[in-house]
N, C-alpha and C positions, 0 to 999 in steps of 0.2 A: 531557577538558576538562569545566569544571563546564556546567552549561546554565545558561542565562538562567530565573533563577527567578521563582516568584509564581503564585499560586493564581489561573487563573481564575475562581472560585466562593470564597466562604467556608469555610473547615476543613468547619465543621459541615455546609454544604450539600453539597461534594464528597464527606464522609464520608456523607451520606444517600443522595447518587446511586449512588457508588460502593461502598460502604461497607469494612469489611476483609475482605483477599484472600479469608479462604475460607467469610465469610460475609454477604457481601450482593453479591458481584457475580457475575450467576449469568444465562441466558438458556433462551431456546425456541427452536425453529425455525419461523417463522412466513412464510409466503406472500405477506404481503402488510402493507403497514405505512403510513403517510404518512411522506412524508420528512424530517420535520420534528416532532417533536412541540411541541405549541405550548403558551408558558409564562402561567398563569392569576395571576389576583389579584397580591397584591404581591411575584411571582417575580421575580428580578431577568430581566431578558430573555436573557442567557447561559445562564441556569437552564435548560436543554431537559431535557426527562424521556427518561431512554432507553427505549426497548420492550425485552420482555422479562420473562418470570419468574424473578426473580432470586435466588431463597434455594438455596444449597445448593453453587452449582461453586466450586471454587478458581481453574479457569482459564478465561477467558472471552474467547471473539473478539467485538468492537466494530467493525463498519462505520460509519468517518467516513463516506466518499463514496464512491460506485458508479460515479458515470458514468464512461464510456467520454468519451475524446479529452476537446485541449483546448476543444470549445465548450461555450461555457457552456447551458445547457436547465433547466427550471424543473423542480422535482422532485427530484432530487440533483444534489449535488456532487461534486469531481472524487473521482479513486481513492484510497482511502485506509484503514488498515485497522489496529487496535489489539489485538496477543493480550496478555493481562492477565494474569499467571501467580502467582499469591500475590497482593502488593502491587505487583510489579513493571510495569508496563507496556510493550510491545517494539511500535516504532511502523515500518510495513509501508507503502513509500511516502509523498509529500505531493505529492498532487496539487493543484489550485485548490482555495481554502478550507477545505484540509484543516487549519490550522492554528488557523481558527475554529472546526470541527467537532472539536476536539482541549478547546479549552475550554470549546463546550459538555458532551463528555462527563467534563467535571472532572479534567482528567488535565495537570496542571503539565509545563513541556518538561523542568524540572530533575530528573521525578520517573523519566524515561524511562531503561528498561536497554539499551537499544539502539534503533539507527534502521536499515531496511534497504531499499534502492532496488532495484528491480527494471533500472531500465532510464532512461535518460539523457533520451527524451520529454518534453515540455515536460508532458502533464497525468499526471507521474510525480513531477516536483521541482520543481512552479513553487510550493510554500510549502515548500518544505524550509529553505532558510536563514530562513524566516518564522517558522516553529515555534520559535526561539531566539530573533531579531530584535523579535518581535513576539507576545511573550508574555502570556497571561493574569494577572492582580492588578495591582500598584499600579507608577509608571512607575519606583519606585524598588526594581525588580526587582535581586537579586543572584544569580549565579552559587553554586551548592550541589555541583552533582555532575558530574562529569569524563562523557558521554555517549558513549559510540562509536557511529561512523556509519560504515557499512558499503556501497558501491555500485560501480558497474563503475570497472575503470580507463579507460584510454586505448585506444582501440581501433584505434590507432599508423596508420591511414590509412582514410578512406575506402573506401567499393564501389565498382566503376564505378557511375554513372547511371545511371537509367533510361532505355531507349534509348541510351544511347553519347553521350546529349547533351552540350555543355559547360553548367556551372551555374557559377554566382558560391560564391566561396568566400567562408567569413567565416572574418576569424584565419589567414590562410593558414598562417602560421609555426606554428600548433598547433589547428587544424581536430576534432580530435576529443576534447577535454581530457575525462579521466576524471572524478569525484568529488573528489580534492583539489586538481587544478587548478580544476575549479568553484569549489570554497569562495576558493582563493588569488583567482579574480577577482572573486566579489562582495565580500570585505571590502575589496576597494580600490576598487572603484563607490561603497561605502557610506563607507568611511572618513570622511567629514568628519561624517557624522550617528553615527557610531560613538565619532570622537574630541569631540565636539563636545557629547554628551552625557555622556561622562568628564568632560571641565570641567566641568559645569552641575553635576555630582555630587559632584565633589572624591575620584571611586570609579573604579577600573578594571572594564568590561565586557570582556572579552580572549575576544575568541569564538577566537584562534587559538591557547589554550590551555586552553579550558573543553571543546571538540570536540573528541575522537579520531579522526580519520578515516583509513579504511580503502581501497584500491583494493581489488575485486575482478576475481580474474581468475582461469581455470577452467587443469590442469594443463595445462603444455606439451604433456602426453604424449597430451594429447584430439585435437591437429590442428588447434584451431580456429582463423580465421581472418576478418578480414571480408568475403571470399571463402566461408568456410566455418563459418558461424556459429554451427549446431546439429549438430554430429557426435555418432553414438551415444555415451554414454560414460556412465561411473559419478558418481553424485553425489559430491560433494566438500565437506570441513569448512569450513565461514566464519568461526563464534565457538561459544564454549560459556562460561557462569557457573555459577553454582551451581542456577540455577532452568531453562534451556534448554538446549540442542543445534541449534545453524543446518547444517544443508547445502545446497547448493546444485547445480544443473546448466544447463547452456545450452540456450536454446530459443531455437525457430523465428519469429523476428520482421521479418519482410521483411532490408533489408537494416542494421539493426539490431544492433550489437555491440561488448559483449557485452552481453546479455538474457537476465535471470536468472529461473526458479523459487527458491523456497525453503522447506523445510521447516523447523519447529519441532516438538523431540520435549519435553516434557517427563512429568513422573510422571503426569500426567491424561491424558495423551495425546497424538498428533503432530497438527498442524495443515500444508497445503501449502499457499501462495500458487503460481498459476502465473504470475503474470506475465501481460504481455502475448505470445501464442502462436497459432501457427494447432495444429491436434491434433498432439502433440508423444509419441513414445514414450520420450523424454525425462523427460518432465513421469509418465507414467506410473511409472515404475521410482526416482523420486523419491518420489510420491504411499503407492507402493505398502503397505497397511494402513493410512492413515491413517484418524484420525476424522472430518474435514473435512477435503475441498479445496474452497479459494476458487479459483473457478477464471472469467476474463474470456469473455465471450459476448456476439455478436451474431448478429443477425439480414439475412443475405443480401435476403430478397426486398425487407426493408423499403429498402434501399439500391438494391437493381435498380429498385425505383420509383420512388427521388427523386432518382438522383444519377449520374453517369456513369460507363461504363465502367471507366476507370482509378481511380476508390476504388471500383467493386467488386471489380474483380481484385487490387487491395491487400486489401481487407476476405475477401479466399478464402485467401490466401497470407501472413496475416499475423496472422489471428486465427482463431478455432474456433466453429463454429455450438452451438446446444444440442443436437442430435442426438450433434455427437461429442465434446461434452460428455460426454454422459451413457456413452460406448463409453469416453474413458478412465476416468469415474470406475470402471463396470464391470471393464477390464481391471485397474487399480490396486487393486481389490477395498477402497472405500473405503464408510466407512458412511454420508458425509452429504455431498451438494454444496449448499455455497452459491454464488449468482451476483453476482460482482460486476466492476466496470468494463464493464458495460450497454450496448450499444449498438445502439439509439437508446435515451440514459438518459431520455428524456423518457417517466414511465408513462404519458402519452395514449399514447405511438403504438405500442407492445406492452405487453398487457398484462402480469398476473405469471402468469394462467391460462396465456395462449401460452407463455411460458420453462419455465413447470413443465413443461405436454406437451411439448413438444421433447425435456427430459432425460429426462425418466421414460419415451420412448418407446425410452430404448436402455438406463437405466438403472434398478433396483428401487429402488434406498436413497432416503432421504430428501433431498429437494431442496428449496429455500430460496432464495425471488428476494430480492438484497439491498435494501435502503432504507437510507439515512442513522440512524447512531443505532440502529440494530439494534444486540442482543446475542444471542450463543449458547452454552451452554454446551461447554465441553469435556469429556468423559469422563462420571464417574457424579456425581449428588450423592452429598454429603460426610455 
């Protein structure tokens, strides 16, 4: 389906920020950044300047938003993550406001080669129908390009509870709807502001033919189940165009399924998102030579001091510290970790000194605390 079009930014201002593929959008790997960079004189206020030295790559990864879970904390936003490959842009989650961090970094929803979800959590997809919905430029956006969107299916029943408790179900009749069931129920939530705006236009917005969407789901022949949700197993093909290579494999996400890693190979190089994961050898034999893994990190003690036993036996079993961060980037023999989906995203309460020591204490390569609005290059300049 085409995407809901329109330039967040002017041609000329998008073409300044971003510029073309293989000559102005380009980064560093940097330690530390503000979350926001903040727009001067008569910028228009979506104008946000990306960090980054940017002459030279062709492919270039864009951290919208870092933070970890849905609470909102000042400093970044939710997870979110843009690999740039030519002209093309491949958009990695929409977490909260990742849809506004999308037009700050000048990157139109019609202009996107693909959309990929990790995982079904509210601060994974709460601006994914947004990102179309609720597009950058003028209200009389139109549909240009046909988008695939790519995320788990139906994970056909729930886990037991926690403890064996009985919970309130929501949806009973369809309790765990994958990816296209999602979208089938928000254009009928939306529908009157959807059709209502068609009048007012005398135009069709048709999101249920502009969107190609995809279920994902890992081979039968893995075993897995939502009993069994990360079984060892080989990575598996998602999508491929002319400018990437997506594969994917299952990881370890409490009781969560299915919960995807994913890799992009392309000529500059592969990039691995892990997803949300507690240390996954999974995530490793996916990762493995890459040139970046974005790979999700929190901080144990910071939670043993403020928050109660059961989020932090969640926060052991369902996500990965920076120590063993840094053992798979190690074991995957990867040459650069960045961190993102941060938790606690808020940079008062860990620094980005803390997160670098953690990895670099298991890992040598190059480490990289994410910020909002970072860029990094992929591979060599051009």
């Amino acid at each position: 389906m085409e995407t809901v079009g329109g330039q967040a930014l002017s041609r000329r201002r998008a073409l300044a920020l971003l510029g073309s593929a293989a000559t102005a959008i380009a980064a560093t790997s940097c330690a530390s950044h503000t979350a926001d960079a903040q727009p001067s004189g008569a910028t228009p206020p979506d104008a946000y300047e990306l960090s980054g030295d940017v002459d030279g790559y062709a492919t270039t990864l864009i951290l919208l938003g870092t933070a970890a879970g849905p609470i909102a904390v000042p400093g970044r936003s939710g997870t979110s993550s843009v690999l740039v490959v030519g002209d093309r842009p491949y958009l990695i989650d929409a977490g909260p406001w990742s849809s506004r961090k999308l037009i700050q970094a000048g990157i139109a929803a019609d202009s996107l080669g693909g959309v990929f979800v990790t995982h079904m959590h509210s601060d994974h997809i709460a601006d994914l129908f947004n990102v179309f919905w609720l597009p950058g430029g003028t209200p009389s956006y139109t549909f240009r390009n046909v988008v695939p969107v790519y995320g788990p299916g139906s994970a056909g029943r729930l886990a037991t509870p926690r403890g064996g408790k009985s919970i309130p179900i929501q949806s009973p009749a369809s309790p765990t709807p994958g990816l296209t069931d999602l979208f089938a129920g928000v254009l009928d939530a939306f529908a009157y502001d959807i059709n209502i705006r068609n009048v007012e236009k005398g135009a069709q917005s048709d999101y249920g033919q502009r969107l190609s969407l995809h279920d994902v789901l890992p081979p039968v022949s893995a075993g897995a189940s939502a009993d069994n949700t990360a079984p060892e197993m080989e990575p598996f093909p998602v999508f491929e165009d002319d400018r990437v290579r997506v594969t994917a494999t299952l990881v370890p996400h409490g009781p969560v399924y299915p919960s995807l890693a994913y890799r992009f190979d392309t000529e500059d190089g592969a990039v691995t998102f892990s997803g949300d994961t507690a240390k996954s050898s999974n995530v490793v034999r996916l990762a493995r030579g890459s040139d970046i893994l974005v790979h999700e990190v929190i901080d144990v003690d910071f939670y043993a001091q403020t928050s109660g036993p059961a989020l932090v036996e969640h926060m052991i079993h369902a996500h990965t510290t920076a120590q063993d961060v840094g053992r798979v980037a190690t074991d995957a023999d990867v040459r650069q970790v960045v961190l993102s989906h941060i938790g606690p995203g808020d940079p008062r309460q860990v620094t980005d000194d803390q997160w670098e020591r953690g990895v670099k204490s298991t890992f040598a390569g190059t480490v990289t605390v994410g910020h909002d609005l970072v860029r990094i290059g992929v591979g060599q300049r051009r």
